[in-house]
TORNUNU-281054 format. One line per 10 residues: their letters; for each residue x, y, z of C-alpha. Coordinates in nm, 3 decimals. Last residue first. Example, Ala and Ser with C-alpha at 12.3 -4.5 7.8 and 13.67 -1.06 7.14 Angstrom:
sa> 1.367/-0.106/0.714 | 1.230/-0.450/0.780
***
This chain:
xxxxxxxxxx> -7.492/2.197/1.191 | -7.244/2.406/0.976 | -7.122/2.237/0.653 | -6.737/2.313/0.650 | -6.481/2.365/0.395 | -6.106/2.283/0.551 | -5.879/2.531/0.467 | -5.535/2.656/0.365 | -5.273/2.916/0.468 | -4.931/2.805/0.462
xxxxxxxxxx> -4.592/2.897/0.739 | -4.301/2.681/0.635 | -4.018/3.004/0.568 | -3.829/2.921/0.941 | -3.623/2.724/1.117 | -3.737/2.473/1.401 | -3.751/2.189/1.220 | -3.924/2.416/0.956 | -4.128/2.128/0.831 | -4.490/2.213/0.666
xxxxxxxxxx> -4.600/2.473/0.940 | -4.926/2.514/0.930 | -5.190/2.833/0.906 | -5.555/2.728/0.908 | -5.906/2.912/0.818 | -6.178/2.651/0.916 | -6.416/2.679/0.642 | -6.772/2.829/0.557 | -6.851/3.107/0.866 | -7.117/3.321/0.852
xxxxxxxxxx> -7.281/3.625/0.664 | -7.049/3.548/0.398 | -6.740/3.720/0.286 | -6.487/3.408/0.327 | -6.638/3.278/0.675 | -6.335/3.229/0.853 | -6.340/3.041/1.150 | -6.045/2.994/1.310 | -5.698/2.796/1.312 | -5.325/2.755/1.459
xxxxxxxxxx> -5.136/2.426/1.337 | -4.804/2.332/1.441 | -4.532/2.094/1.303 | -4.570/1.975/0.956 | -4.367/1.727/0.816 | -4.490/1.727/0.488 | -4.640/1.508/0.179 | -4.986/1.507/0.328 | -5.216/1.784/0.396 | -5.575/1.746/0.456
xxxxxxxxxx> -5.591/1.329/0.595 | -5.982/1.261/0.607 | -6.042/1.166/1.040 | -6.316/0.953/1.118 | -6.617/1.105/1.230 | -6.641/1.190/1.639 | -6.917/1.161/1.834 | -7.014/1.424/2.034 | -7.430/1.385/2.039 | -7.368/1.697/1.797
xxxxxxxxxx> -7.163/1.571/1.551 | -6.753/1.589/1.620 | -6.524/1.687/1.368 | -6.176/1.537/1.204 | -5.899/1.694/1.030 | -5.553/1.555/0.998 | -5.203/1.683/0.865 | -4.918/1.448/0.754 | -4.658/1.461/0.994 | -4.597/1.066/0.885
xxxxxxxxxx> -4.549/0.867/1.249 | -4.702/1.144/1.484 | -4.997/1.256/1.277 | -5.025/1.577/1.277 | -5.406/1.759/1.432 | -5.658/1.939/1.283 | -5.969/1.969/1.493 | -6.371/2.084/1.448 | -6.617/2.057/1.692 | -7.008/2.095/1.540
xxxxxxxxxx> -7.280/2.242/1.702 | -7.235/2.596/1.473 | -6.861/2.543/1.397 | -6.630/2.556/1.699 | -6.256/2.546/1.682 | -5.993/2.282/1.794 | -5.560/2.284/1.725 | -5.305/1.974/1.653 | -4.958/1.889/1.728 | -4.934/1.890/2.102
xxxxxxxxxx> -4.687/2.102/2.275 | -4.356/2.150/2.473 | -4.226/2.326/2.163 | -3.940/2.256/2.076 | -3.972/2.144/1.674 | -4.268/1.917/1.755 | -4.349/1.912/2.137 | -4.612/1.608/2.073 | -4.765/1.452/1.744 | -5.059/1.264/1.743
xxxxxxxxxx> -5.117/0.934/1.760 | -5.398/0.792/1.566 | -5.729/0.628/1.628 | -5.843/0.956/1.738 | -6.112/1.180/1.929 | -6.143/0.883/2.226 | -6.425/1.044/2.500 | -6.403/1.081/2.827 | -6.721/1.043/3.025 | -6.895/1.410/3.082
xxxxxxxxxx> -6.788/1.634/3.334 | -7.021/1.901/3.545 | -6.900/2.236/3.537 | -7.297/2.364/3.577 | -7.317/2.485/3.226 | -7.196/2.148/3.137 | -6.812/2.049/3.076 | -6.776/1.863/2.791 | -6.457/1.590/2.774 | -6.249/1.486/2.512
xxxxxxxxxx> -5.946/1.231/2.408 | -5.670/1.235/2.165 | -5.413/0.934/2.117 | -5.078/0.984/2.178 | -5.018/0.694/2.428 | -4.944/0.976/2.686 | -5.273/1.100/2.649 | -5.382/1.412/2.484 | -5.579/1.705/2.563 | -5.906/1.800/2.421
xxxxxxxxxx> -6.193/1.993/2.654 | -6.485/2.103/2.534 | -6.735/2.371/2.681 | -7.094/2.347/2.707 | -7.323/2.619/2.728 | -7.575/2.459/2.436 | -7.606/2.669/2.187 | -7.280/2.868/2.266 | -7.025/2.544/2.212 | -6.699/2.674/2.407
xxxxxxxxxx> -6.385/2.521/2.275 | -6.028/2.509/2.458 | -5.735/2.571/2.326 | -5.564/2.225/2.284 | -5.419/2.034/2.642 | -5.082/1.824/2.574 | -4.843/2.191/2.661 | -4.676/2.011/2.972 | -4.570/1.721/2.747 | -4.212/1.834/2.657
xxxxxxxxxx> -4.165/1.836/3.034 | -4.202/1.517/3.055 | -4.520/1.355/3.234 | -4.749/1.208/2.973 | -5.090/1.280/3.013 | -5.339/1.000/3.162 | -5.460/1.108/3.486 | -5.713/1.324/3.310 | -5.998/1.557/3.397 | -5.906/1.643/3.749
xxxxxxxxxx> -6.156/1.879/3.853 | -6.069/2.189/4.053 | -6.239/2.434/4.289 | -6.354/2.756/4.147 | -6.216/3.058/4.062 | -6.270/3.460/4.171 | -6.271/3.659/3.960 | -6.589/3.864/3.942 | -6.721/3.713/3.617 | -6.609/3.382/3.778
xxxxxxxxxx> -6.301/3.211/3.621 | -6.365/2.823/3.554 | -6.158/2.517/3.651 | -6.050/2.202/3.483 | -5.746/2.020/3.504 | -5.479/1.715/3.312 | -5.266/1.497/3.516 | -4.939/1.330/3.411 | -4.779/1.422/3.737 | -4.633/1.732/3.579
xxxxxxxxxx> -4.919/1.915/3.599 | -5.159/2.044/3.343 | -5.427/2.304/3.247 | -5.756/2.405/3.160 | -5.958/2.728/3.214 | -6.285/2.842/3.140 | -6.370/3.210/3.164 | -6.707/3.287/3.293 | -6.806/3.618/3.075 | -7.194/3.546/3.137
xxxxxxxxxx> -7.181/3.199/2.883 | -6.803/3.105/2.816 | -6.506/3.281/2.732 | -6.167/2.989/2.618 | -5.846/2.922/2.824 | -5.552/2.704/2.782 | -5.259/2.675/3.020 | -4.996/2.424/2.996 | -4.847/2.441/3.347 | -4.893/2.352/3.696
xxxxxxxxxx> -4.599/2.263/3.866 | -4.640/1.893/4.053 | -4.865/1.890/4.358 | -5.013/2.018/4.662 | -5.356/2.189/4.674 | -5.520/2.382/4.470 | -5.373/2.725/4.391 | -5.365/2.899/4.048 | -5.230/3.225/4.173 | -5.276/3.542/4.155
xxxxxxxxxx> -5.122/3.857/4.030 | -5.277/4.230/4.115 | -5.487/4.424/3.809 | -5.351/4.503/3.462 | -5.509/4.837/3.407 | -5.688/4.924/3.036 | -6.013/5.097/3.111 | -6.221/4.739/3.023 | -6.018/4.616/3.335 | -5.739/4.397/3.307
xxxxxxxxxx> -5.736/4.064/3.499 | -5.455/3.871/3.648 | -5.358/3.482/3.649 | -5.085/3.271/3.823 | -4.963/2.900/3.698 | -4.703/2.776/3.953 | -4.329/2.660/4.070 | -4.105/2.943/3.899 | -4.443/3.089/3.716 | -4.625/3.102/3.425
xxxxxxxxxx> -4.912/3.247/3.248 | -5.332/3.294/3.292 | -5.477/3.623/3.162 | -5.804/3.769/3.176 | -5.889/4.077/2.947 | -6.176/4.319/2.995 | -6.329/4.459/2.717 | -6.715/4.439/2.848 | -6.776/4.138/2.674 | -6.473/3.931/2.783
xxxxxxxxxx> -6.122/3.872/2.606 | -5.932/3.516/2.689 | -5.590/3.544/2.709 | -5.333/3.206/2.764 | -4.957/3.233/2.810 | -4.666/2.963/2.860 | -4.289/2.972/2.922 | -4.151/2.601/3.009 | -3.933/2.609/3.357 | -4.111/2.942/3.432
xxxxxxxxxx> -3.909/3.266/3.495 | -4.015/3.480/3.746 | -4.374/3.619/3.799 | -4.289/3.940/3.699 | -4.652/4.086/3.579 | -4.851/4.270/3.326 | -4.570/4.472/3.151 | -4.664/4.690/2.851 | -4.472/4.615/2.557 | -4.707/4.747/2.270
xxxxxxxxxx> -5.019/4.874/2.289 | -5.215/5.004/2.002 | -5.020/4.852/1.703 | -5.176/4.984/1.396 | -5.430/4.825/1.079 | -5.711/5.040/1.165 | -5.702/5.364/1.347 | -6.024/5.534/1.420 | -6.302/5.304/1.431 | -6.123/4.951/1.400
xxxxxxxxxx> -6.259/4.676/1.224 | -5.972/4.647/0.986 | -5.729/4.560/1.245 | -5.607/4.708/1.543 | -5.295/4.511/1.732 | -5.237/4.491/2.116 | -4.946/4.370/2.326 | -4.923/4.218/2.663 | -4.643/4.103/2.881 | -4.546/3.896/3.117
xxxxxxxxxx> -4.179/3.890/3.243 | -3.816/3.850/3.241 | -3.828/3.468/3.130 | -4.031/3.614/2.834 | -4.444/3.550/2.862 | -4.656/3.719/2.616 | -5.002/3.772/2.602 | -5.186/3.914/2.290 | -5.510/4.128/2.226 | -5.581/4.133/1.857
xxxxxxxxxx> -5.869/4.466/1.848 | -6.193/4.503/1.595 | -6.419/4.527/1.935 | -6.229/4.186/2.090 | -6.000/3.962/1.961 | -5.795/3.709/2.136 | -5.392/3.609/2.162 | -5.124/3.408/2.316 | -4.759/3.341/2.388 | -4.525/3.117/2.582
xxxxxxxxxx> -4.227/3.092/2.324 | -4.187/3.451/2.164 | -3.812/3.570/2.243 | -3.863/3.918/2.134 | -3.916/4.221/2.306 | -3.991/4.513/2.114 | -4.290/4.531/1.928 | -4.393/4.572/1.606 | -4.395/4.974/1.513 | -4.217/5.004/1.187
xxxxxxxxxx> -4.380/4.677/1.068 | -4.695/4.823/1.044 | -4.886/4.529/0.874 | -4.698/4.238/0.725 | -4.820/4.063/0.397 | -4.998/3.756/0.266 | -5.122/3.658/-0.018 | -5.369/3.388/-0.088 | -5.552/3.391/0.234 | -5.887/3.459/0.138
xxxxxxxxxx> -5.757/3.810/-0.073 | -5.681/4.072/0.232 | -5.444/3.898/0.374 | -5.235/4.036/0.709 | -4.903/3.937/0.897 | -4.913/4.112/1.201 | -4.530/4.049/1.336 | -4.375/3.960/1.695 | -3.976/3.939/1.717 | -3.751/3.614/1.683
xxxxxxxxxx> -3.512/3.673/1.455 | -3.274/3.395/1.387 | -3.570/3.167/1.381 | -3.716/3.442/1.102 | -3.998/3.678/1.049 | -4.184/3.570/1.343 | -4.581/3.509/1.354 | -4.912/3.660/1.447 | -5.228/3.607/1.171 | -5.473/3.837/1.003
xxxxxxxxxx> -5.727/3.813/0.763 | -5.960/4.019/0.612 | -6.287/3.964/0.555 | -6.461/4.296/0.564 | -6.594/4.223/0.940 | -6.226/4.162/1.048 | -6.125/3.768/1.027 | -5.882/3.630/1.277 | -5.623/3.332/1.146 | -5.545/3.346/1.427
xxxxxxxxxx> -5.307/3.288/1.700 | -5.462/3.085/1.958 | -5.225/2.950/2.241 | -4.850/2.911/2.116 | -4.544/2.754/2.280 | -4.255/2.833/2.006 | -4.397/3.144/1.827 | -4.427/3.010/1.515 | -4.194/3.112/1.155 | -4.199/3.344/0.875
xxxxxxxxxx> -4.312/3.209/0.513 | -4.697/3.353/0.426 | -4.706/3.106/0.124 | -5.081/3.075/0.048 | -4.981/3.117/-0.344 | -4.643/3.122/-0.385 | -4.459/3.426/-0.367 | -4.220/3.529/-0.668 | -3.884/3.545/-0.706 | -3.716/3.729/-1.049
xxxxxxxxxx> -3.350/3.486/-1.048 | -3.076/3.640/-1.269 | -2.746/3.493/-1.399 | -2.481/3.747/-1.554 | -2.432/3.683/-1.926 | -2.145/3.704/-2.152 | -1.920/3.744/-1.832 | -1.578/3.927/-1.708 | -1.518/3.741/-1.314 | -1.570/3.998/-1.075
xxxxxxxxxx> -1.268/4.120/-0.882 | -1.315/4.106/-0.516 | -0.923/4.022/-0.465 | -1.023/3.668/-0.362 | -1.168/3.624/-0.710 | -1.527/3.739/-0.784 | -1.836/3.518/-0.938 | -2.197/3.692/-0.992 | -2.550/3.654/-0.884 | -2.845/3.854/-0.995
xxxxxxxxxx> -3.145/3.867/-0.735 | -3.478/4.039/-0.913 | -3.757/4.095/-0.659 | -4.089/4.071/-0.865 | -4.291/3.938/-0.563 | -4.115/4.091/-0.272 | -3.840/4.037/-0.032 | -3.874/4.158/0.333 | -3.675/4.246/0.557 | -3.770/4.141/0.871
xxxxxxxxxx> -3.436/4.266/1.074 | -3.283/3.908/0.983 | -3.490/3.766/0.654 | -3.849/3.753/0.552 | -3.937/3.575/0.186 | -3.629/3.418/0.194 | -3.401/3.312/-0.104 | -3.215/2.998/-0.131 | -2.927/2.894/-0.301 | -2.755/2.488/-0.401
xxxxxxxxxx> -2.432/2.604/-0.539 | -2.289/2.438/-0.858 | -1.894/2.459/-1.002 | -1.811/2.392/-1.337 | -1.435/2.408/-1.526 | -1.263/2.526/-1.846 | -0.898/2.482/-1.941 | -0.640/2.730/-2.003 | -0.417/2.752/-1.664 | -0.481/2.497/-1.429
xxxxxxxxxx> -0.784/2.437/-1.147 | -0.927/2.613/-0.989 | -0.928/2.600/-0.567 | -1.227/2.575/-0.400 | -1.558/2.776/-0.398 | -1.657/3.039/-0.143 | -2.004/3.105/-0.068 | -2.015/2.810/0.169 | -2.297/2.570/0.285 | -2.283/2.311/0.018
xxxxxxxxxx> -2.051/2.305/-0.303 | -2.032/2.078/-0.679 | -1.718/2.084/-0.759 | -1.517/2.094/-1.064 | -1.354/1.909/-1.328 | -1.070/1.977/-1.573 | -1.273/2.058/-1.939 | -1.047/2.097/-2.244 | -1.131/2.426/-2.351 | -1.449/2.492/-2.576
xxxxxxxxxx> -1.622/2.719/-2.321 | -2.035/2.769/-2.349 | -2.088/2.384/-2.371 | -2.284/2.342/-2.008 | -2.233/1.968/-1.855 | -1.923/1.897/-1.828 | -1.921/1.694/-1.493 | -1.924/1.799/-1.093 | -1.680/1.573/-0.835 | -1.852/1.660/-0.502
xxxxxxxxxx> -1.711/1.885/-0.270 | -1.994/1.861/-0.044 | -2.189/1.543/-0.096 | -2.454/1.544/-0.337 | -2.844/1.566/-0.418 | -3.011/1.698/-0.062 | -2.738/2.011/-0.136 | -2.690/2.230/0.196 | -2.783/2.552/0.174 | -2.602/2.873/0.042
xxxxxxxxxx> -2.815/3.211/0.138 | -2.971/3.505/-0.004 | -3.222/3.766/0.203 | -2.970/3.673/0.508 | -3.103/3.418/0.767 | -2.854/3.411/1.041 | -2.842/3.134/1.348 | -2.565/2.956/1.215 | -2.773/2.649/1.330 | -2.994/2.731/1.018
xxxxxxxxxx> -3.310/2.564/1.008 | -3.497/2.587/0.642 | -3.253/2.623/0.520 | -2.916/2.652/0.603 | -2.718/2.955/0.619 | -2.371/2.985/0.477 | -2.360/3.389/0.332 | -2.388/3.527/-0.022 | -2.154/3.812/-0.034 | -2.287/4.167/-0.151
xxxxxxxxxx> -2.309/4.344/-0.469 | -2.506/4.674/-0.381 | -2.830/4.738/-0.551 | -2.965/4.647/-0.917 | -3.288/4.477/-0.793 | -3.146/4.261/-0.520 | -2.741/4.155/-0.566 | -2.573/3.845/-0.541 | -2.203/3.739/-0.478 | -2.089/3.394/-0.462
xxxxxxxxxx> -1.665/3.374/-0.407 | -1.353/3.263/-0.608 | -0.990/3.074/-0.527 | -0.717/3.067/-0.737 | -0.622/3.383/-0.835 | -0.480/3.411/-1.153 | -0.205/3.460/-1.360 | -0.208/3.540/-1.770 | -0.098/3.306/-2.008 | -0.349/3.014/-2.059
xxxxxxxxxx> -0.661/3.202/-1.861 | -0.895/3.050/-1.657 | -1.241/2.937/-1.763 | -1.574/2.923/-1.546 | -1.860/2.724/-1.643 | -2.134/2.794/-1.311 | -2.424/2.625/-1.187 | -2.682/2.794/-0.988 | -2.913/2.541/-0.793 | -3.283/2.576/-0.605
xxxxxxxxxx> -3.398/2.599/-0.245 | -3.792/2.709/-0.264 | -3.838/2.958/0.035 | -3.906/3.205/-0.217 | -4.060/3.080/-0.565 | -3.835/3.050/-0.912 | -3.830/3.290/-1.214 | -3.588/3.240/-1.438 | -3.280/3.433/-1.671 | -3.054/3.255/-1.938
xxxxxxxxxx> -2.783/3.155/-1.954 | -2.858/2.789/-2.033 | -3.243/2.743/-2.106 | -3.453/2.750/-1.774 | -3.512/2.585/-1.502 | -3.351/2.269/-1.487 | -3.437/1.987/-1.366 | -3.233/1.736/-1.579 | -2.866/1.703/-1.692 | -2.808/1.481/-1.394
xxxxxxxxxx> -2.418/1.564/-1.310 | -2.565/1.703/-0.941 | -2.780/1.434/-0.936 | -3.160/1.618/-0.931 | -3.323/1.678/-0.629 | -3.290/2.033/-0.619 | -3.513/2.031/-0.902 | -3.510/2.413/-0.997 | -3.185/2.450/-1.168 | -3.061/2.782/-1.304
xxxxxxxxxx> -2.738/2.753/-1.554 | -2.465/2.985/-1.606 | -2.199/3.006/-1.886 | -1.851/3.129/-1.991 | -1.735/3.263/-1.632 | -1.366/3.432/-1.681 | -1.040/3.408/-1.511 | -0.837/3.751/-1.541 | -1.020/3.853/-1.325 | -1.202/4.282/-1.331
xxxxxxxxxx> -1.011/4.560/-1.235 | -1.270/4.897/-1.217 | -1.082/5.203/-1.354 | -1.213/5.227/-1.700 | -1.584/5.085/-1.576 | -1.652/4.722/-1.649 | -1.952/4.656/-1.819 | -2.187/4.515/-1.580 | -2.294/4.210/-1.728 | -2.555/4.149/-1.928
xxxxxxxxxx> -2.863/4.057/-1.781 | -3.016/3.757/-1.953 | -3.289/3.698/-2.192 | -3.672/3.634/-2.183 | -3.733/3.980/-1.965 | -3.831/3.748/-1.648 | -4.198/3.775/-1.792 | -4.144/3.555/-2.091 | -3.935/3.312/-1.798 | -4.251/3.275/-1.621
xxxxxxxxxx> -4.481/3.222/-1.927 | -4.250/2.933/-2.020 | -4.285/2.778/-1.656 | -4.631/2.807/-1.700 | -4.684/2.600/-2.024 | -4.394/2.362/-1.835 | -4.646/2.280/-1.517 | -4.471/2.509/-1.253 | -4.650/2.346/-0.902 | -4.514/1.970/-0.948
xxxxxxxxxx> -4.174/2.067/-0.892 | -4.216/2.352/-0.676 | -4.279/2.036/-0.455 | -4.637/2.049/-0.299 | -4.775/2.193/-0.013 | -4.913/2.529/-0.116 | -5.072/2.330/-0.402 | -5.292/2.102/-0.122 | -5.198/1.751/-0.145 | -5.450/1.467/-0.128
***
């Protein structure tokens, strides 16, 4: 089954909808700008404009369209859709040859539309607006007669990918059509932000910057789809959220953009419906999130964050603060300089008394340090043990009397277990696998660890190099139980960069609950264990995508406790960005 969030636009606007959309878009286009006694407009002219939502139709298909011919739609951010243009030159008068894509947000400033792929774009910009490439046709493709608002003899077109400037027109007197495949962001560079209700109108200029004189100028009003939050993952994440404040809101840590890679508090105070970001003015600083990690503790999103310069930690108020809810508290304060790791990785685990402990990366080694309930990052240590491959891969989860579990791996293929006292010291380790993979995309094969509170036990996931999962439960005393096999099927690892397995564990009363991706389809998973361990077979959640990571908690929708695992994916940003959805998996607690 497909969730809404993840299916083709196509499939979401049922026509009875689509109708009520374009009623709200005003029901008839913008004119255009009458031309001011000293403004020079072409002598070249557009005669019609066309919106189509099916980027999968043939360019020439005269199908998928979304809406009546000029006139206005509404279409869904991070949707790629299609403008088609009739232009006709003049018979007497010259012209410039060449024209360009403008677009402008909710009567502003005409600006260019930029090249910028979606949703990865190696151009490494991601404008509000931007040309894509066309799924449908080649670049330069030969485009048809298709819209009938010139009667001149008709002498081809194009149809265009990944430029806002079109080719040459052709001769004098005769009518042509031109289509760009367009896409606009939810969050863009600088994390600007478009909104439900935005209206984008798009014109044609010449090479002079003289707008082409038109009947009707073509207007997209976007909207948000539901469970859409857009944005992008930190590359090499540890928890993340969703966490849920005591009045049910939501909140989740993300990017804005590939292109723009600094930390954001998206927030949703409707079950995950809509999302938005929370005191954007003060995000952080640094950027570059790869190794990076949060917890909550007394109505406050602690987060870890390794750059190659440095650790650092950040903190986030929500909704269950006293004083100031919905702020940053702390933001770029500098736990350690380990030097850079050859994969950057973070873990946090918050204890009862406010304390934080902290496990990240180093040149050759994992090293940890604690802060005290006051708010001091204490000395680093390492994560000794012997000789051996770099350790790496960190996850860490509180226990029973503030022990802090810990797992991580080396790049010998093995997998380890070892526990944080309440007075910090740690204990020996236990190997827990031999089985991991050993390339460096496989450092991250561990999944944040699970502590079960009615019985003290804590459960360790990782997967093997075969791609299966497998678990083991640690006792109250650190003893290991047998491994067990979690999956028939392999599972995703390092998807998009990121040194990582595809999938994510919570606990539910006695009950384990993962998601993970399928390797072969990147179709989404979910599975739980009963309370003897075993595991059910796994009921497919999302299918249709390519999704890439998975972050969850329990969220318990306004109820005393929880009913679902809360989940943010990403449905195939290949490293880009705009694939983040909320959905859930409704859970009887045992």
């Amino acid at each position: 089954m497909t969730p809404a969030s993840a299916r083709p636009i196509a499939t979401l606007l049922c026509p009875a909808l689509l109708g009520l959309l374009l009623v709200v878009a005003s029901g008839c286009a913008t004119s255009a700008d009458a031309p001011g006694e000293t403004e020079d407009t072409s002598p070249a002219r557009q005669t019609a404009f066309r919106v189509r939502s099916d980027v999968g139709a043939g360019l020439n298909a005269d199908r998928g369209w979304a809406g009546p011919i000029n006139q206005p739609v509404a279409l869904p951010v991070e949707t790629p859709f299609r403008l088609r243009f009739e232009v006709e030159t003049p018979r007497d008068v010259p012209f410039v040859e060449r024209f360009r894509l403008q677009y402008r947000r909710n009567g502003g400033a005409w600006r260019p539309v930029l090249a910028a792929d979606f949703p990865y774009a190696p151009s490494e910009v991601t404008p509000r607006v931007s040309v894509v490439s066309p799924s449908a046709y080649a670049d330069r493709a030969d485009a048809a007669d298709l819209l009938d608002g010139s009667t001149a003899s008709y002498a081809g077109g194009k149809g265009i990918a990944l430029s806002g400037t079109g080719p040459a027109l052709p001769d004098h007197g005769v009518q042509s059509e031109w289509e760009w495949p367009l896409v606009i962001r939810r969050y863009a560079d600088g994390a600007v932000t478009n909104e439900p209700g935005d209206r984008f109108e798009f014109r044609l200029v010449d090479v002079k910057g003289r707008p082409l004189p038109a009947p009707a100028t073509p207007e997209v009003t976007a909207f948000v789809p539901p469970r859409l939050l857009g944005g992008t993952y930190p590359e090499t994440p540890g928890r993340l959220g969703p966490w849920e404040a005591s009045d049910g809101s939501l909140y989740f840590l993300m990017e804005p953009a590939e292109s723009y890679n600094k930390l954001m508090t998206v927030k949703s105070t409707d079950g995950g419906r809509t999302w938005r970001e929370v005191d954007g003015a003060h995000r952080p600083v640094a950027g570059d999130l790869e190794g990076f990690a949060s917890a909550v503790h007394d109505g406050t999103i602690h987060m870890l964050h390794q750059i190659d310069a440095g650790v650092l930690h950040h903190s986030f108020r929500t909704t269950d603060h006293p004083r100031t809810p919905d702020a940053w508290a702390v933001r770029d304060d500098t736990v350690a300089t380990p030097g850079a790791p050859p994969v950057q990785v973070a873990s946090v685990a918050a204890r009862s008394d406010g304390s934080l402990v902290g496990v990240y990366g180093g040149p050759e080694h994992l090293h940890y340090s604690i802060r005290s309930p006051e708010g001091t990052w204490g000395d680093r240590k390492p994560i000794s043990g012997g000789a051996g491959d770099a350790r790496s891969g960190p996850q860490l989860v509180r226990g029973a009397d503030d022990t802090v579990h810990l797992a991580y791996t080396r790049r010998d293929g093995t997998a380890w277990y070892r526990r944080i006292r309440p007075d910090g010291s740690l204990t020996s380790p236990q190997r827990v696998s031999s089985n991991l993979g050993t390339a460096v995309t496989d450092v991250g094969s561990v999944l944040p660890l699970v502590h079960l509170p009615e019985t003290n036990t804590t459960v360790l996931l990782y997967r093997r190099a075969g791609g299966t999962l497998w678990a083991r439960r640690a006792d109250a005393e650190g003893r290991l139980s047998p491994p067990v096999q979690v999956t028939e099927r392999a599972v995703a690892q390092s998807a998009a960069d990121s040194d990582q397995v595809g999938a994510d564990a919570v606990a539910l009363g006695s009950s384990v609950h993962v998601l993970f991706i399928e390797a072969q389809t990147g179709y989404l998973y979910h599975t739980r264990s009963d309370e003897r361990g075993s595991w059910a077979p796994a009921t497919v959640q999302v299918d249709s995508v390519d999704a890439q990571w998975v972050r969850g908690q329990p969220v318990s929708n306004g109820t005393s406790s929880p009913t679902a695992y809360g989940y943010v994916y990403d449905a195939g940003s290949n490293g880009g960005s705009g694939m983040n959805w909320y959905d859930e998996v409704p859970v009887r607690r045992r």
